[in-house]
C-alpha positions in Angstrom: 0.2 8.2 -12.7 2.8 7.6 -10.4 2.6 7.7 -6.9 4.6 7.0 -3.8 4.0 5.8 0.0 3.7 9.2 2.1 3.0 8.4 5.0 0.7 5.1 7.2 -1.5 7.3 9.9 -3.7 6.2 12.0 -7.3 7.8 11.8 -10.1 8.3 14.6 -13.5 6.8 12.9 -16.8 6.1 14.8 -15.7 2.8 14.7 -12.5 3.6 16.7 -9.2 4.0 15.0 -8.1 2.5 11.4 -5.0 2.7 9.8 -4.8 4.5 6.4 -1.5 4.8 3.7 -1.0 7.9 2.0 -0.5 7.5 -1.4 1.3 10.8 -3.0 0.8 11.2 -6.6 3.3 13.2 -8.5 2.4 16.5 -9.5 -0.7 16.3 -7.3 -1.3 18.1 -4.1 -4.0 16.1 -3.3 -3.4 12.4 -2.0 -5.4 9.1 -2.0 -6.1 7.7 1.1 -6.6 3.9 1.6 -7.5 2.4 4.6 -6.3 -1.0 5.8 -5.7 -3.2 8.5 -3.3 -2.8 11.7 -1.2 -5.9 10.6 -0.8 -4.2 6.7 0.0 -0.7 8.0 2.4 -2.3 10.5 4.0 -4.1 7.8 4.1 -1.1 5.2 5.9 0.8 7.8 8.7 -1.8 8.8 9.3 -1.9 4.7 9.6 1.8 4.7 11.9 1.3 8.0 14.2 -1.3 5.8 15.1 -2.8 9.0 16.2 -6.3 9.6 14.3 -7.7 12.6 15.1 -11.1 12.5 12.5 -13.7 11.3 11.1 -13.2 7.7 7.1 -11.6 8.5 4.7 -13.2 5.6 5.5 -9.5 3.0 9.5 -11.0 3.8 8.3 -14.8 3.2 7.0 -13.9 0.1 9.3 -11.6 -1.2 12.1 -14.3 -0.7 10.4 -17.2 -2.2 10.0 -15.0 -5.5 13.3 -14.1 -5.5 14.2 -18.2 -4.7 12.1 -18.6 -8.0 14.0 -16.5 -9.8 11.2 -13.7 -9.9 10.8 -10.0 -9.2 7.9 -7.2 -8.5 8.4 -4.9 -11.4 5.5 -2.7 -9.9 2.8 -2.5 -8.0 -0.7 -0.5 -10.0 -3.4 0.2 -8.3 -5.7 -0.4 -10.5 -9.6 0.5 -9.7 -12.1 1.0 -7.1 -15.0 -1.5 -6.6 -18.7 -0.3 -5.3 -19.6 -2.5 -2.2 -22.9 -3.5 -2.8 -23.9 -1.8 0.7 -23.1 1.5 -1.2 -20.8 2.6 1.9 -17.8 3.2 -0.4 -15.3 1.0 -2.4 -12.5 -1.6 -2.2 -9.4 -0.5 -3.8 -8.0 -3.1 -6.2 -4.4 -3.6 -7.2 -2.3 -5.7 -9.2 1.3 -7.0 -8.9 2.9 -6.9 -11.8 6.0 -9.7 -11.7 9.0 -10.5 -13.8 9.0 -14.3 -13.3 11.8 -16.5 -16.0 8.7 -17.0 -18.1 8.3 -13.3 -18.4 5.9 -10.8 -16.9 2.6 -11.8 -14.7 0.3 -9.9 -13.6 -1.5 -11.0 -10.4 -4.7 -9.6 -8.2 -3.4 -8.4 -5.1 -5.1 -6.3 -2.2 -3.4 -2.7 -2.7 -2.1 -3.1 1.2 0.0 -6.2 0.2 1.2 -4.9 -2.7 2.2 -2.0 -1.3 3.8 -3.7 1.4 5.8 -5.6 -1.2 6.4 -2.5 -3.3 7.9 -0.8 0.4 10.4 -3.5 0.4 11.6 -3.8 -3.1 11.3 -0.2 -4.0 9.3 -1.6 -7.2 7.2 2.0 -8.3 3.9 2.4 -7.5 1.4 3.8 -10.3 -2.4 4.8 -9.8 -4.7 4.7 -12.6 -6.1 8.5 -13.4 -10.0 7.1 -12.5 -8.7 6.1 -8.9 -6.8 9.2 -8.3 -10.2 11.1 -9.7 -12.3 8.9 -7.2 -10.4 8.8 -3.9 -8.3 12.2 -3.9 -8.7 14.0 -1.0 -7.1 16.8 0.7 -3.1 15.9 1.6 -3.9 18.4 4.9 -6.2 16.1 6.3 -3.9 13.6 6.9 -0.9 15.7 8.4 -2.2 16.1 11.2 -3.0 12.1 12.3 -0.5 10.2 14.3 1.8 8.2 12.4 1.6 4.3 12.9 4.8 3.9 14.1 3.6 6.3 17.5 0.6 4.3 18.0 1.8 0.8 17.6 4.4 -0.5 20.0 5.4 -3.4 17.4 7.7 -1.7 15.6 
């Protein structure tokens, strides 16, 4: 399925506030919520931002080593989600799928990187029908949080 980045929020939890991308699946009302760090959701939004602030950030780094190399993301999937063993929910997993001069590669990436990547490059995002099935929710919910760019001052 193919998704896009709608939105990095930040949401109140009992633990105190957590960052969380939007995924937006097309053809879907509902979205899929993944929650990350501060650092990822502050580096998915200055992809989305496209702008130039100097210094290469690690998502930069790394995007211009691979291109150094002669490589490219071709797309980022996300792929599944894994049980915890405390049964408190799951990890998402994604992989980053790469045109390298040897041809394609596929390597294990947390979804947050690899979206931060995938914000950069414009490389497409796809979901896999299980994970949409599994961590859909409603898109409403997440309107009304503040974005990340409000709450941190980094960007």
């Amino acid at each position: 399925m193919q998704a896009s980045i709608d939105a990095v929020r930040v949401a109140g939890t009992p633990q105190g506030p957590v960052p969380v991308v939007v995924l937006a699946v097309e053809g879907e009302d509902d979205v899929v919520p993944i929650f990350i760090g501060f650092n990822e959701a502050t580096s998915i939004a200055r992809g989305l931002e496209a702008e130039d602030i100097g210094r290469p950030l690690t998502h930069d780094l790394l995007l211009d080593v691979m291109e150094e190399l002669g490589s490219r993301i071709d797309r980022v999937v996300v792929s599944e989600i894994a049980e915890r063993e405390d049964g408190q929910g799951g990890t998402y997993i994604a992989d980053l799928h790469v045109e390298t001069p040897r041809g394609e590669t596929v390597i294990d990436a947390r979804p947050s990187d690899s979206l931060a990547l995938a914000a950069r490059t414009n490389a497409e995002i796809e979901i896999t029908e299980d994970v949409f099935e599994d961590g859909r929710d409603d898109s409403e919910k997440f309107d009304q949080l503040e974005d990340i760019r409000n709450v941190s001052g980094e960007l």
